[in-house]
N, C-alpha and C positions, 0 to 999 in steps of 0.2 A: 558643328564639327563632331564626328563620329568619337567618342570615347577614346576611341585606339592611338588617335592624334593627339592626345590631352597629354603633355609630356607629365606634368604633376600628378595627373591621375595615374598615369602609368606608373611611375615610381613607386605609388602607392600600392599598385597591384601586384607589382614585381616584388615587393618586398614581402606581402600577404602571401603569393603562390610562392615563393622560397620558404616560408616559413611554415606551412602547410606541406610543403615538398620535403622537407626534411624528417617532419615526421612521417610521413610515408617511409618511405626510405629507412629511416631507423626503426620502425617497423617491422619491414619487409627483413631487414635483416637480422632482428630477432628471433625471427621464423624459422631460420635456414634451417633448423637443427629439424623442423616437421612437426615442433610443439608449439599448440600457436592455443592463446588465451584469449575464448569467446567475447571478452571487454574488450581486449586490443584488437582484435578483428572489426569489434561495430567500430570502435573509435577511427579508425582507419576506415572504416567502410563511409562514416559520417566526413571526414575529410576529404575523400574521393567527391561525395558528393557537393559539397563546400564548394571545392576548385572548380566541379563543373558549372554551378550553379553563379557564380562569380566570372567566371569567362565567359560563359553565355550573355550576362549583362553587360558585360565590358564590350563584348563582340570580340574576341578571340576564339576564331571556332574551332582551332586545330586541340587548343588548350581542353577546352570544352568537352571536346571527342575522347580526350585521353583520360579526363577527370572522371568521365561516365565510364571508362574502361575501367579502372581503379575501381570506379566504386561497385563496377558490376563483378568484379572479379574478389574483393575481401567480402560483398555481400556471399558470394557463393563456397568461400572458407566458413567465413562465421555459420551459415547454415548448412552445411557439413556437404553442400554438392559439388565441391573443388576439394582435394588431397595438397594440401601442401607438401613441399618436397624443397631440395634446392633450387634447382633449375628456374621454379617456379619463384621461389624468395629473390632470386637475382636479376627476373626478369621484371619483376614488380617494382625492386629498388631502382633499374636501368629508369623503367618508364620514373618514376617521382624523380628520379635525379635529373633527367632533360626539362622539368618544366620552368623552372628558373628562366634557362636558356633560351626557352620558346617566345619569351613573350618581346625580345627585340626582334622575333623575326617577322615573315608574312604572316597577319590575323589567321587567315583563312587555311593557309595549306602547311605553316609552321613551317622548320626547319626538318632537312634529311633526316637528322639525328635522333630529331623525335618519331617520325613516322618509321623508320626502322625498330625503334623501342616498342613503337605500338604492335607492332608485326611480331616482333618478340614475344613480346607477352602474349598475344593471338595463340600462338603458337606453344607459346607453356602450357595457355591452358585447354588448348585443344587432346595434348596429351595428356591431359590431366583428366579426360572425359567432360571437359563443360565446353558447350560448342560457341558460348558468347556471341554479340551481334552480329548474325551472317550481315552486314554490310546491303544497302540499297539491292531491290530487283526481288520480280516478281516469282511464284514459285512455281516448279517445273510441271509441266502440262499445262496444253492449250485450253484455255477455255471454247464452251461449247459455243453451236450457233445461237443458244438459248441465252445465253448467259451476255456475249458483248454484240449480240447482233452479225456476227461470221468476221469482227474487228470495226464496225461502223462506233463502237463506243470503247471507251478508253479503259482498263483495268482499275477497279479502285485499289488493289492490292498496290499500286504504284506506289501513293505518298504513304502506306500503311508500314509499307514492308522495308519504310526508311528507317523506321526507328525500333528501337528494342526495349519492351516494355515488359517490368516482372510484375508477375499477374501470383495472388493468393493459391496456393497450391489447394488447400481446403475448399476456397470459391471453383474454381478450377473443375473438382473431380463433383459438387453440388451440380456444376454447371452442364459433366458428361451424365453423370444419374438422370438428368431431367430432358436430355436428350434422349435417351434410351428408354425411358417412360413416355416419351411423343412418340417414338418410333412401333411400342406396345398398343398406343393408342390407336395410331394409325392403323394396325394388324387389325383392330377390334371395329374401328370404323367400315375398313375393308369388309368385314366377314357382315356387319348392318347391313352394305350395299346391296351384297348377294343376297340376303333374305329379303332386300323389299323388293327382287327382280325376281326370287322365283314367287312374291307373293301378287305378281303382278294382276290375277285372276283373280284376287277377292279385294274387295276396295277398305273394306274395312281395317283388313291386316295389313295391305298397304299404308294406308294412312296412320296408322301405329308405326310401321315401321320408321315412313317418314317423318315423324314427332321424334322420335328414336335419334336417328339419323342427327336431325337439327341439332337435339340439345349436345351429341356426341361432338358437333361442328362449333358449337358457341363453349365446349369446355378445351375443346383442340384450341382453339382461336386464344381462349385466356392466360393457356399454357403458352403459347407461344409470344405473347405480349409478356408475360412474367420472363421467358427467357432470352428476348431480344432487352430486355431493360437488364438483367445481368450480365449477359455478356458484353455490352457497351460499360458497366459501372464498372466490370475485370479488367479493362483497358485503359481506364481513366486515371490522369494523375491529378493529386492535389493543386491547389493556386498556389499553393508555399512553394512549389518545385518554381518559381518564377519570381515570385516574391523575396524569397529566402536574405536577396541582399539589397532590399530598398530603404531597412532600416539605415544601412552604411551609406547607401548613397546621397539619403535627402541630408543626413549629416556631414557626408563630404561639400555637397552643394552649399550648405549654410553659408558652416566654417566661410567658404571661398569667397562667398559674397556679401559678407559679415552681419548674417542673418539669423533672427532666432526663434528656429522651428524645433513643434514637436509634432513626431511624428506618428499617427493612427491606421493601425493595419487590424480590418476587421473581417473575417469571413473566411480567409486562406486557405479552410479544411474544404471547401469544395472544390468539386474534382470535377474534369474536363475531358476532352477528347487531347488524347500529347501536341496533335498538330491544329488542336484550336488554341492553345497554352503558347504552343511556340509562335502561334502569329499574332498573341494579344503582346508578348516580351517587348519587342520594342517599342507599340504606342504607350504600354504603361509606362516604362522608362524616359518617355519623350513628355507625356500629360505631368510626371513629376519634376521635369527639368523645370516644365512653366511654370508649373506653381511654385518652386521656391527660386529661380531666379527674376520672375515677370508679373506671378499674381501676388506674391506678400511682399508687405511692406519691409524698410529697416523699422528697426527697436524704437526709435526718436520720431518718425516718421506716424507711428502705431500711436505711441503715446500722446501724439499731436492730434490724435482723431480720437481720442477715447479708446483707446482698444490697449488691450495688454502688449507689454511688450513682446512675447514671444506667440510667436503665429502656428496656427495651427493646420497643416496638412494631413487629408486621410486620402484612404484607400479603402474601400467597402465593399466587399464581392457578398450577393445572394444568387441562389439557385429558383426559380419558380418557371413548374412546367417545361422542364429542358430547355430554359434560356438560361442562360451565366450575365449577367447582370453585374459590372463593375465601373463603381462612382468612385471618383477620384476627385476631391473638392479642397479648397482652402477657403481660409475669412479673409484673404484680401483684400485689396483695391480694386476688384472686377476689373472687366472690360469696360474701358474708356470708349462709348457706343461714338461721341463726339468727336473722338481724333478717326475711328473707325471709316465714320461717316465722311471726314474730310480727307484719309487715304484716299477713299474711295472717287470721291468726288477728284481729286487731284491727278488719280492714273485716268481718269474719263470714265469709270465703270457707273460711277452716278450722274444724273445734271444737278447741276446746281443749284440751291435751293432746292431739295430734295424735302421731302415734310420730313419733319419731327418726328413722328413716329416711323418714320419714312421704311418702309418696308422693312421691318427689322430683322423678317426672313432672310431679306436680301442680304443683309448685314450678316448674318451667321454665316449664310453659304460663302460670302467672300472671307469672312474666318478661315475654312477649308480649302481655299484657292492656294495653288503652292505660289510660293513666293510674294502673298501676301500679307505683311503685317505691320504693326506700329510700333512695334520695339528694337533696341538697337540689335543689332550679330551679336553672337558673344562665341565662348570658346566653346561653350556648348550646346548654345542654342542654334546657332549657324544662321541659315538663310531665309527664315518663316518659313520653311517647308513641313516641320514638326505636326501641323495641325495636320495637312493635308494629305500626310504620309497616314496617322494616325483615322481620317476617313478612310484611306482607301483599305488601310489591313481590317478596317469595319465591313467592308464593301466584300472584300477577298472572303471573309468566313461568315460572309449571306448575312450578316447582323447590321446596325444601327448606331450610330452616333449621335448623341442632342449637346449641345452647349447651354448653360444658362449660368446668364449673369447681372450684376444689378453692381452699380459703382457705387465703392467701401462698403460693399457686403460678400465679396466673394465672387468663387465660379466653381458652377460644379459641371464636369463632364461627366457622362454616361455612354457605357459602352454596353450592347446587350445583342449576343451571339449566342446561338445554339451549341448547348453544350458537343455536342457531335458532330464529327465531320462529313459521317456517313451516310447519318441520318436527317433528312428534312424535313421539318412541318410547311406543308404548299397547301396552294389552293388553288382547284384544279379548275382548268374554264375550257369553252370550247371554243373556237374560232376557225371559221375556216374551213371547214370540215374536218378541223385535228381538236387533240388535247393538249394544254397547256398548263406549267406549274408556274405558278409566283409566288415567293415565297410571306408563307403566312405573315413574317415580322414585319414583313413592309406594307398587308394590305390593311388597310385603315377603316375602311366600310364596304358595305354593295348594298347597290339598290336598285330600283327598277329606274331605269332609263327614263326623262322626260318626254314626251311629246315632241316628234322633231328631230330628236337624238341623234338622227340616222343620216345625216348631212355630214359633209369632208371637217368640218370645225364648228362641232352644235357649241352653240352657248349654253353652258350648265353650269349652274350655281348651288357649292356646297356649303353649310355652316354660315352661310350671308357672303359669304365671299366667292369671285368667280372660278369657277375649278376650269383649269385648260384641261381638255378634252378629247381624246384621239378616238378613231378604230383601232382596234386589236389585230384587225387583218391586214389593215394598210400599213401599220407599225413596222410587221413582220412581212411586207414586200409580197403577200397574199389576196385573194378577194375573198369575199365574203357573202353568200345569194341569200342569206339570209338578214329580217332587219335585227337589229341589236335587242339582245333580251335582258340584257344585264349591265349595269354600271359599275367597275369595282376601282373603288378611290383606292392608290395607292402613294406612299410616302417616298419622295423622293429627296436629293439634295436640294432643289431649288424650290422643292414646297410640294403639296400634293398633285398628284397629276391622274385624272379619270380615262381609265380605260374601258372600250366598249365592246363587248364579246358576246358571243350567240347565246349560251348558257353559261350558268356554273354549277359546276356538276359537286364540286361540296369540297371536304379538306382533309388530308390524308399525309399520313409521315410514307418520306418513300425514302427508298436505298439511294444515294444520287450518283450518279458515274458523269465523268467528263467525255465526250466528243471525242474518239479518236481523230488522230493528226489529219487523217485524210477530210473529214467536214468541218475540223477546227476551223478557226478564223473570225468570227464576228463575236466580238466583245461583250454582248448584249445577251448572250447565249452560256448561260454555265453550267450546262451539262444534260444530262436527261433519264431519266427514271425508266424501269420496267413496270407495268401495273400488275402483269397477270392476264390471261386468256389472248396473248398477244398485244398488250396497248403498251405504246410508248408513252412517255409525255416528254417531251422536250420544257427543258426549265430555262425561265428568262428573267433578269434582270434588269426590273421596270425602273430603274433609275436613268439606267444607261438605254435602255427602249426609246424611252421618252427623250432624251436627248438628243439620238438619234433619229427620233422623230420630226426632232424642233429643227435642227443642222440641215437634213437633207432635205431640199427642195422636190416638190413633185416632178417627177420624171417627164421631161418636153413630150414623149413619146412613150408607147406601149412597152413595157419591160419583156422582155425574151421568157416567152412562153415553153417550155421545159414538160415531157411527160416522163415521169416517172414510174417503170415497171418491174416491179418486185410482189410475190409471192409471200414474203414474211411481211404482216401488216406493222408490226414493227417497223422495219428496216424502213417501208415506205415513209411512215410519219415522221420519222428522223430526219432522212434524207429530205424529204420534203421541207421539214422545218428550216433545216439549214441554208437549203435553196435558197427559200423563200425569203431568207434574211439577210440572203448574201446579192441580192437582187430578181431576184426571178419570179413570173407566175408559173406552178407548181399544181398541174394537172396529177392524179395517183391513178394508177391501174395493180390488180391484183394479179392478171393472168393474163396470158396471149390473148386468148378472144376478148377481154377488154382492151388490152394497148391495140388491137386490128379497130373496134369499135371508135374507141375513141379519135384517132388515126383518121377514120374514113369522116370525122364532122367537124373535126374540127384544124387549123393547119398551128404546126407547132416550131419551132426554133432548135431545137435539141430536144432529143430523145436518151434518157437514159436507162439501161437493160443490168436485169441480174441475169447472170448467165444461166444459173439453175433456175426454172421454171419448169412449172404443168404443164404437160402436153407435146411439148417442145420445148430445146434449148435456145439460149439466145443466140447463137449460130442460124438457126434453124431462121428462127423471126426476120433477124437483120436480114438476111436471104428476101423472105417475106415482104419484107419493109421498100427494099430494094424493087420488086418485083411492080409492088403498086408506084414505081416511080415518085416514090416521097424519096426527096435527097437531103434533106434535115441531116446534120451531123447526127453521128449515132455511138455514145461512149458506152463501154460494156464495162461492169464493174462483177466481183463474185470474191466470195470467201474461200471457194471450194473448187476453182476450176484450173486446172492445169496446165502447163507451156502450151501441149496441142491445140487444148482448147482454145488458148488466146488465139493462137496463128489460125485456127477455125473463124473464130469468131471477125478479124483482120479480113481473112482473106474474103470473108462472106458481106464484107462494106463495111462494118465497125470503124471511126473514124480513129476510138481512142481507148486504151482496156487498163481499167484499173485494179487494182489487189484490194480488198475491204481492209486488207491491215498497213496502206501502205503510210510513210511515216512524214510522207512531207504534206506541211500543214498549208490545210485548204485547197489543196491542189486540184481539188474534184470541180470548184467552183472558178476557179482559175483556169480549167482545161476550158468548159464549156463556154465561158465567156470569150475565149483565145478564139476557139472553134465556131462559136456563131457570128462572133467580128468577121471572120474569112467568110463565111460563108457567104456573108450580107456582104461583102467588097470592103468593109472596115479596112483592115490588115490582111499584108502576106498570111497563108499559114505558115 
């Protein structure tokens, strides 16, 4: 049961946000006068935050949104970049006087009354010169072709530009000085180039210049690791910004269930990406419901086993190597593995007489299974969904979940996510004739493939146990002409699972961007990266791979062969990727005289064109296409080409023309799939 429906807890909270509301409010209108006392500003700035950090936990997010306005609005009195005034004092008291109010209404969108207040105050303090949270959406100018592939990838400024986050003014202007020191560097770099080109005629002074050169490139390089690691630490908030109200919770939880916990909160000063914090909020919240209404005992219960009567709950957060790392443990009564085993056994997911030790992998992964569990409902545990919710927000920010438990010793869960949203450590393989990222956390080992290896399902065995084993190119709905040079184990929900891919090309932090709407669609796929000199890597999530591997059966027949012709090698590998994932074999061409080449050897199912191309447009080609009597649908897709154009491209056979930014999800793999049904007598078009 979500918090919000907890009438007891509510009254609780109602009475907290009233009395926190009051002081705002009295406050605010001590202020009016325009004299406002640096102590009662933070006090008030610390209450803002309070309210928000409390409705967040509760899940009141209308509450939540106004607590942050509060607290972002006396933070910016107390440090002199708001003027207080009246207007200002009364629009502050309006917003603290509605939140009382707010919390019988809608969680999520509150009552009129408040979001008017909040617009109010907006608006105080806009005339006040402080511009406070421009509100969700990206900012004004198009990105280039360089930058989201002409709209084939999705803005990371989306989830960024939700939230509003106050960053160290001093870190800040550090952070513009050493921008502007890269930017001098670069000048001086610039001017090394020219002299090793005009010394191109003496090899000696060449070769100096290029030493030159190098070391100018490994001190750019270090400067710029020093400044991608500040300006990600500028953006980061603390683990207290989430934490703040678990002390009251695990004691509200006791109380209720006549429990006696103390509660251990260690580590909270690390700091996070805001929207890796706000997706870890509710599994921490749901990992402490367990432990103190499911893993500790009662007081009589404890005493009955040797153990003290009062139990103890923590919460542990470490930072190491840009993962965030938080255990969550008590001394309980563990996991009962024997009632586990005979759940299991009971819905059919085991046979019976299952061994003893009996897969106890097996046993964890159905822990995660939603609506799996052996404890009763309660008022806030609800439906055993809690675990499973808490794998997936592991799953959602590219991290890791383990359980470990042992009966009347406890359980400790770990959760271990990168600290940044932005940023990802991958490792990078080849397959297929593309690049591929999987994320470092999940891969486990690599090794050189067995003898054999190269078959639909090799037997390989890792650590003494058998690893199931896939291709990397049959995974992804691609072929492969080369045999496998690589094995890379990776960690999944149901246990390790080995993928086999042509190389691996090594490990690398990349920027990660998601999929624009037009190639979204396959689950298995969470974004994809720019490298530099044109490489894409499309990023995959080997959990969800591998499941998808295991689920769908080999194709009765040949999958619809697709050539892709695009000029940006980029946009190729992308689009290919997704293809290939979405069912397709996924031919790439760079240029007209390749898609002609390719064309004349081979026969294909769909053809897809970017309209700007070398030599000739895709007008020009489909014309072309048309001409050699190939009647393959033919979809035009382009970042940059115009109404005329399309109706060029239409009228020249094009069967289908899409926009690179257009919004409806996956629709590129859904045309062509429509399109080669009809073609083949499947379906009407």
């Amino acid at each position: 049961m979500p918090f919000t429906d907890d009438a007891e807890l509510r009254v609780m909270f109602r009475a907290e946000v009233a009395e926190r509301a009051g002081r705002l409010a009295a406050g605010a209108s001590a202020c009016a006068t325009g004299e406002v006392d640096p102590a009662l500003a933070n006090d008030l700035y610390r209450e803002g935050h309070t309210v928000k950090g409390t409705a967040r936990m509760m899940g009141f997010t209308a509450i939540a949104d106004a607590g942050k306005l509060l607290e972002e609005a006396w933070k910016g009195i107390h440090d002199g970049e708001v003027t207080m005034n009246p207007a200002l004092a009364e629009a502050l008291e309006g917003l603290a006087a509605g939140l009382p109010g707010a919390v019988d209404a809608d969680p999520d969108i509150g009552p009129p009354t408040l979001s008017e207040a909040v617009r109010v105050l907006r608006r105080a303090l806009n005339h006040g010169g402080y511009q406070g949270d421009p509100g969700p959406g990206p900012p004004s100018g198009a990105p280039g072709e360089h930058a989201d592939l002409g709209g084939l990838l999705g803005s990371i400024d989306a989830w960024a530009f939700g939230e509003n986050v106050r960053v160290d003014a001093a870190g800040l202007f550090r952070l513009i000085n050493e921008v502007c020191s890269l930017r001098v560097d670069a000048g001086a770099l610039a001017g090394l180039v020219d002299e090793v080109t005009a010394s191109l005629g003496d090899p000696e002074a060449t070769a100096s210049g290029l030493a030159r050169v190098s070391a100018s490139v490994a001190t750019a390089e270090k400067a710029l690791e020093d400044l991608q690691a500040k300006a990600l630490d500028l953006v980061a908030s603390p683990l207290s910004d989430i934490t703040g109200t678990h002390r009251q919770l695990v004691r509200y939880l006791a109380r209720k269930v006549g429990k006696e916990v103390r509660f251990e909160l260690v580590g909270d000063h690390y700091a996070a990406d805001r929207l890796v914090l706000d997706g870890l909020t509710d599994p921490l919240r749901q990992l402490l419901v367990n432990a103190v209404e499911h893993g500790v005992e009662l007081p009589a219960e404890r005493v009955a086993a040797g153990k003290a009567p009062t139990a103890t709950v923590s919460l542990r957060a470490s930072v190491e190597q840009a993962r965030l790392r938080v255990v969550v443990e008590d001394d309980g009564r563990g996991v009962d593995w024997d009632a586990v085993r005979a759940g299991a056994i009971r819905r059919g997911l085991l046979p019976p007489f299952h061994g003893d030790q009996g897969d106890r992998a097996h046993l964890h992964a159905l822990l995660f299974s939603p609506g799996f569990t052996t404890a009763e409902a309660s008022e806030t545990t609800g439906d055993g969904s809690g675990l499973a919710k808490v794998a997936a927000a592991a799953k959602s920010l590219r991290g890791s979940v383990v359980l470990e438990s042992e009966p009347g010793l406890g359980t400790r869960v770990t959760i271990i996510v990168p600290t940044s949203r932005s940023l990802q450590a991958v490792v990078l393989v080849r397959a297929a004739g593309q690049i591929w990222g999987l994320p470092e956390i999940a891969v486990l080992d690599t090794l050189n493939p067995p003898a054999g290896a190269d078959g639909e399902r090799p037997e390989v065995s890792w650590h003494g146990a058998p690893l199931p084993t896939v291709s990397f190119a049959d995974a992804v709905g691609l072929t492969s002409k080369e045999p496998p040079g690589r094995l890379i184990v990776t960690s999944t929900p149901a246990g390790p699972v080995g993928f086999l891919v042509d190389e691996e090309i090594g490990r690398r932090q990349v920027a990660a961007r998601e999929l624009g709407p037009l190639l979204d669609g396959a689950p298995h796929v969470t974004g994809a990266a720019l490298l530099g000199g044109g490489d894409v890597v499309v990023l995959v999530d080997p959990g969800r791979l591998a499941e998808r591997s295991r689920l769908i059966p080999a194709p009765a027949g040949p999958r619809p062969r697709v050539l892709v012709v695009d000029d940006s090698r980029g946009a190729r590998q992308v689009v290919g990727g997704a293809l290939g994932l979405a069912g397709f074999e996924v031919d790439l061409a760079g240029s007209p005289t390749e898609a002609l080449s390719a064309l004349a050897g081979q026969r294909y199912d769909a053809i897809l064109l970017d309209y700007v191309l070398p030599t000739m447009d895709g007008a020009t080609l489909v014309r072309k296409v048309r001409e050699l009597g190939i009647i393959a649908p033919v979809v035009m897709m382009s970042g940059q080409a115009t109404d005329q154009d399309r109706e060029r491209a239409l009228a020249a056979g094009a069967d289908d023309y899409f926009d690179k930014n257009d919004l409806r999800r996956g629709a590129l793999a859904d045309a062509l799939l429509r399109l080669v049904a009809a073609h083949s007598g499947g379906v009407p078009r």
